[in-house]
N, C-alpha and C positions, 0 to 999 in steps of 0.2 A: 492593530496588526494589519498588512498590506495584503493584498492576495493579486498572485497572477496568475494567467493557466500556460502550462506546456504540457504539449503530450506526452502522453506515456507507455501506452500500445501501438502494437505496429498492425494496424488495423486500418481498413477503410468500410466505409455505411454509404452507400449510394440510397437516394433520396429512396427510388422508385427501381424497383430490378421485373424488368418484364418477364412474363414467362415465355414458354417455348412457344405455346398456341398464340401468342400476341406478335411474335417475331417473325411466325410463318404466315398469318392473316397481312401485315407490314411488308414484308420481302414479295410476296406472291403479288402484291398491289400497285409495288414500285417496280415489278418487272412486267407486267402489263402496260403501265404506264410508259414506259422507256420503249416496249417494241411499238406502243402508239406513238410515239414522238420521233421516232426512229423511222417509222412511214409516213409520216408527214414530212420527214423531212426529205426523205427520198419524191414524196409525190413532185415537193419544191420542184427540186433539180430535174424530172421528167419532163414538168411543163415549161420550165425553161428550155430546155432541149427541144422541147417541140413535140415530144411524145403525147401520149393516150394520156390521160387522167382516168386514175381506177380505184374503184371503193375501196374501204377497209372494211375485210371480213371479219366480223368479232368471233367468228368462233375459229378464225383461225389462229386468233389470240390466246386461244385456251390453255391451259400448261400440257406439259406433257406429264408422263410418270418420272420421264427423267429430272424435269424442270423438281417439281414434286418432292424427289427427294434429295435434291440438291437443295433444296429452303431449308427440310426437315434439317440436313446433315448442318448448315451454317447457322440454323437459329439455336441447338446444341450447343455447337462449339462457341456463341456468342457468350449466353447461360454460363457455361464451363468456366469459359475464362473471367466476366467479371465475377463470379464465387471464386475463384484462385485472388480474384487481385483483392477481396475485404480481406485472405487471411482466416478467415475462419468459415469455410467451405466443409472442413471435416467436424465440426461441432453442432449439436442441435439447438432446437431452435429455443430453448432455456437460456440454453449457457452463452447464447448471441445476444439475447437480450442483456445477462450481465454485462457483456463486456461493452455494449453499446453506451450504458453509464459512461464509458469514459472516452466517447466516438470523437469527441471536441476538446480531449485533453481533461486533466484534472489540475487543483488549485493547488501553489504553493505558497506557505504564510512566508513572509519577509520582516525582517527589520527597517526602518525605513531612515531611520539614523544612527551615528553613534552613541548620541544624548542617551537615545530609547534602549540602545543597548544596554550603555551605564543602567540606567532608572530599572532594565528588567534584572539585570546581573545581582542590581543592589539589593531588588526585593526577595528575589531567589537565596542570596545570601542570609537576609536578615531572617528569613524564614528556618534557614539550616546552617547555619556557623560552621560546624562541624564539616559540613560537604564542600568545603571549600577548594581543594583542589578540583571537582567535580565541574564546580559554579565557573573558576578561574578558566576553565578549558573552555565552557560553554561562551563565555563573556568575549574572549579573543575571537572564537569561530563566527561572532556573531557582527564584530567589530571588523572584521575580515570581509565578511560578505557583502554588508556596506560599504566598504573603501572597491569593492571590484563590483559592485554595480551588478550581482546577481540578484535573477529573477527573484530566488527563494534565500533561505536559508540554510545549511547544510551545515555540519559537523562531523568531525573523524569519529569513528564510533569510538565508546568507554566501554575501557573493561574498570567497574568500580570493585577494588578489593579490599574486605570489611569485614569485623565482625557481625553476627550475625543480631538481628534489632535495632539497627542503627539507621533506618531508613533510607535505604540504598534504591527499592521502590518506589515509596512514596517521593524520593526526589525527582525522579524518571518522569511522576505522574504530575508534579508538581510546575513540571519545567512544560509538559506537555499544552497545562493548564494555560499557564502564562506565554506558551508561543500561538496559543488559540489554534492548537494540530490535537489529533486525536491519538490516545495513546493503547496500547495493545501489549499486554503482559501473555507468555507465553513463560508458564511452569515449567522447566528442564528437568525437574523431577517425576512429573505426571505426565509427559509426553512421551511414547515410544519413538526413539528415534528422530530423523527429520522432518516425519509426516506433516504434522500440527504447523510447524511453520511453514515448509514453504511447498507441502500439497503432493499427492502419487498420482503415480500416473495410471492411464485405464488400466484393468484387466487385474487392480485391485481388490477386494470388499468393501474397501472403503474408499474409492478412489474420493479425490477431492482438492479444491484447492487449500492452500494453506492459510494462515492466519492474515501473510504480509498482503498477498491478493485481496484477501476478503476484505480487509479493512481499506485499503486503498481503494474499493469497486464501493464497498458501502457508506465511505466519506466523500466518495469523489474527493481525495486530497493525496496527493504526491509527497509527501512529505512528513509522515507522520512518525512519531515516537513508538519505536519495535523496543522493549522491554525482553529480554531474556534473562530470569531468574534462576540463581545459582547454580548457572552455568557448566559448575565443575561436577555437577550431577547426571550431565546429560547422559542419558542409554542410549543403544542402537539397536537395532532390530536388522535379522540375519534372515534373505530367502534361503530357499532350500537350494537355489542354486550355490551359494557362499558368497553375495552379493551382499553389503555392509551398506546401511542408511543411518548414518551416525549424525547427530544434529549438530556438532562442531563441523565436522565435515561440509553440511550444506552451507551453513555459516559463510564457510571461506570467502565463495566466490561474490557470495553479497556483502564485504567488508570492505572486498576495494573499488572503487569508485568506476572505474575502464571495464569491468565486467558486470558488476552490478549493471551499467549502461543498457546492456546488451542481452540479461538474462530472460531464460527463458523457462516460461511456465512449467513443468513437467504435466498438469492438469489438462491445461487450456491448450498447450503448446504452439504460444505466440509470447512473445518477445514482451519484455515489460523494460522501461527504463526507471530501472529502483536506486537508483546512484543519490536521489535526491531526500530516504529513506532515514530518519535517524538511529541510529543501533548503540542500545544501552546495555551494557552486558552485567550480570551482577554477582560476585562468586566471593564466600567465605573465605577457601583457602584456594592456592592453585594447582594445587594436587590431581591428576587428571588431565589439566588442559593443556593439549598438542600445542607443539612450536610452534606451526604456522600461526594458530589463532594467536600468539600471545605478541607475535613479532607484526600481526595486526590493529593489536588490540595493547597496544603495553599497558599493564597494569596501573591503576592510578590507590593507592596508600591511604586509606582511610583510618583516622583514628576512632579510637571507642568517642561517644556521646557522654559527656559529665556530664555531672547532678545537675550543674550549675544551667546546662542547655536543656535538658529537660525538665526544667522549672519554664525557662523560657518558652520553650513549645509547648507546655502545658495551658501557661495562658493564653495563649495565641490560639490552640486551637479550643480553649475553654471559651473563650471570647466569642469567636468564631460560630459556637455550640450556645450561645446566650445564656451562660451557666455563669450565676451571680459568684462573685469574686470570696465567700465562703467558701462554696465548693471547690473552688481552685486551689485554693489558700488552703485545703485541707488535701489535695492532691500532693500541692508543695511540700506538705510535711511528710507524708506518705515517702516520697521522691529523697525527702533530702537523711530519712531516717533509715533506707534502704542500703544492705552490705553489697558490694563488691561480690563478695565470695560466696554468696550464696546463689548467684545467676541474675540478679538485676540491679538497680531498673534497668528499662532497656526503651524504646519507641514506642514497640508493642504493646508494652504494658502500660505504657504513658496512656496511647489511644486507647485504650479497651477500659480503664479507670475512665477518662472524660466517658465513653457511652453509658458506659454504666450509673456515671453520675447524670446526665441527660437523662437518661430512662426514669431515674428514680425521681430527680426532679418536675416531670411532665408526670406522672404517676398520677390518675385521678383519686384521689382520697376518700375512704371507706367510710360510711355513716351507720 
C-alpha cells in the first residue's frame, strides 16, 4: 500500500516563537542603531555643505519612557498576532503538543493500481462471501480512486444492514487490515450520545476529544476506518438547557464529504479535514434511524451466513490459529449439525469455538 501526506489541521508551528523580553532587547537595538545611522548620515550632508562636524552623544541616544513603551506595546502585539496565526493560541500547552503530531500533515494509504485493487477486493471477498455487496462497493471505490489519480483512497460511507453475528465488524476490521489504515470501533450502544465520537466541548466534566481526532493525532493517518456499531442503538444525552447530543445527529455532517472538509473540533476548535475518513455503519434493523442518515448512508442488504460459509471461515481462521485440521474438522461438524431455530451458528460462535480450541490445544498438560 502507497502512502501520501496531506494536511489535515488548519494549523501553523513556527520553528522558534520569541518572547516579548527578546523582541524588546531586538527593537530597542535596531532603534538605537537607526538614530546612529541617521546622524551619520546627516554629519554626511553637514560637511558637505561646509558645516561643523559634531560628535555623537550616546547618551543622547538613550530611549526615552516614551520610546520604552512603544517597544513594550509592538513586541506584544508581535506575540499576539503570530499565536492568532498557529490557530491554537486559546489551548494549552498539552493539547498543542497533540495537535503538532500532525503540523506537516498526516498519511493517506492509496491504491496504486486497478490490478491491486482486483487482488485486494478478491481477498476480502474470499475471506467473507457472504459480504459481498459490502466488498462490491469497496472494489469500485477503490478502482475509482485509481482512475482519478487521488492522493488517498476514500469511500462513500456504509450503512451494512444484517442480521445480527454475521460479521458486519470484523469485515470493517478486516478491510482496515488489508488497506494498511487503522481501524476504530465506536459501540452506539455504550456511548452516551455524540460524545465518544467526535468529543465536548470545554466547560464539560468530561470535556475531550472524540474517538475520530484521537485516532487520526494517534496514527498520524488521514484516512482511517471509523466503525460505528449497531447504529440504530444510538442514545442521546439531553443539558439541562434542552440541548440534544444525539450520535446520528453528529454523524450527519461527517457523511458528506464538503463539510466533513471543513469540520470543526468541538474540543480543540480548529478545523480538521475529515472528508478523507472511511465511515462504516453497522445496524440489525433500521428501526430508529432518521432520514437524513439513511439518504446518506443507503442501506446495503445483507444476507444470513450458511453453514456452508462458516465451515469456510472456520478453517481459514483455524488455519490461521495453527489448530491441526481435527480440531477444525470437529468445529465443522459442530457447524453443520447446528439448527436454525434454535439461534445459530452464527460468526460469533464460529470465533469463540476456534479460541477455545486454541486454548485447549496450547494447554500444558498435567503430570
Amino acid at each position: 500500500m502507497l502512502k501520501s501526506n496531506i494536511p489535515i489541521a488548519n494549523i501553523r508551528v513556527f520553528d522558534k516563537t520569541p518572547t516579548v523580553a527578546d523582541l524588546e532587547r531586538r527593537f530597542a537595538q535596531f532603534l538605537r542603531g537607526f538614530r546612529e545611522q541617521r546622524f551619520v548620515a546627516q554629519q554626511v550632508d553637514r560637511i558637505a555643505e561646509g558645516g561643523p562636524e559634531e560628535t555623537f552623544d550616546l547618551s543622547a541616544n538613550s530611549l526615552s519612557m516614551q520610546d520604552k513603551m512603544k517597544i513594550v506595546r509592538l513586541a506584544m502585539t508581535y506575540v499576539e498576532r503570530q499565536e492568532a496565526a498557529t490557530g491554537m493560541q486559546h489551548l494549552s500547552t498539552n493539547e498543542r503538543n497533540a495537535l503538532r503530531r500532525v503540523q506537516s500533515g498526516a498519511t493517506v494509504s492509496r491504491v496504486s493500481t486497478e490490478h491491486d485493487a482486483d487482488v485486494l477486493a478478491a481477498t476480502l471477498h474470499e475471506d467473507m462471501p457472504w459480504m459481498s455487496p459490502a466488498t462490491e462497493h469497496i472494489w469500485h471505490a477503490m478502482r475509482q480512486s485509481v482512475r482519478e489519480g487521488r492522493p488517498g483512497f476514500k469511500f462513500a460511507p456504509l450503512l451494512l444492514l444484517g442480521p445480527p453475528g454475521i460479521g458486519k465488524s470484523h469485515w470493517a476490521r478486516r478491510l482496515g487490515k488489508l488497506l494498511e489504515v487503522p481501524t476504530t470501533v465506536v459501540e452506539a450502544t455504550g456511548e452516551p450520545g455524540s460524545f465518544a465520537l467526535v468529543g465536548t466541548q470545554r466547560g464539560w466534566g468530561s470535556a475531550g476529544p472524540g474517538k475520530v481526532i484521537e485516532t487520526i493525532l494517534r496514527e498520524k493517518c488521514a484516512n482511517p476506518i471509523m466503525v460505528v456499531d449497531e447504529v440504530e442503538k444510538a442514545g442521546e444525552v439531553s443539558s439541562r438547557k434542552g440541548l440534544r447530543f444525539s450520535l446520528t445527529d453528529a454523524l450527519l455532517p461527517l457523511l458528506e464529504s464538503m463539510t466533513a472538509k471543513t469540520w470543526q473540533c468541538p474540543y480543540y476548535r480548529v478545523q480538521f479535514d475529515l472528508s478523507w475518513v472511511g465511515w462504516v455503519l453497522t445496524a440489525n434493523s433500521l428501526h430508529g434511524l432518521p432520514e437524513p442518515l439513511l439518504s446518506r448512508c443507503p442501506p446495503l442488504n445483507l444476507p444470513p451466513v450458511s453453514k456452508q460459509h462458516l465451515v469456510g471461515f472456520a478453517w481459514r481462521l483455524g488455519r490461521a490459529h495453527d489448530l491441526p485440521d481435527e480440531a477444525i474438522a470437529g468445529i465443522e461438524e459442530i457447524i453443520m449439525s447446528c439448527q436454525r431455530s434454535i439461534g445459530g451458528p452464527s460468526l460469533r460462535t464460529v470465533k469463540r469455538m476456534i479460541t477455545r480450541a486454541e486454548i485447549a490445544y496450547t494447554r500444558p498438560l498435567l503430570h
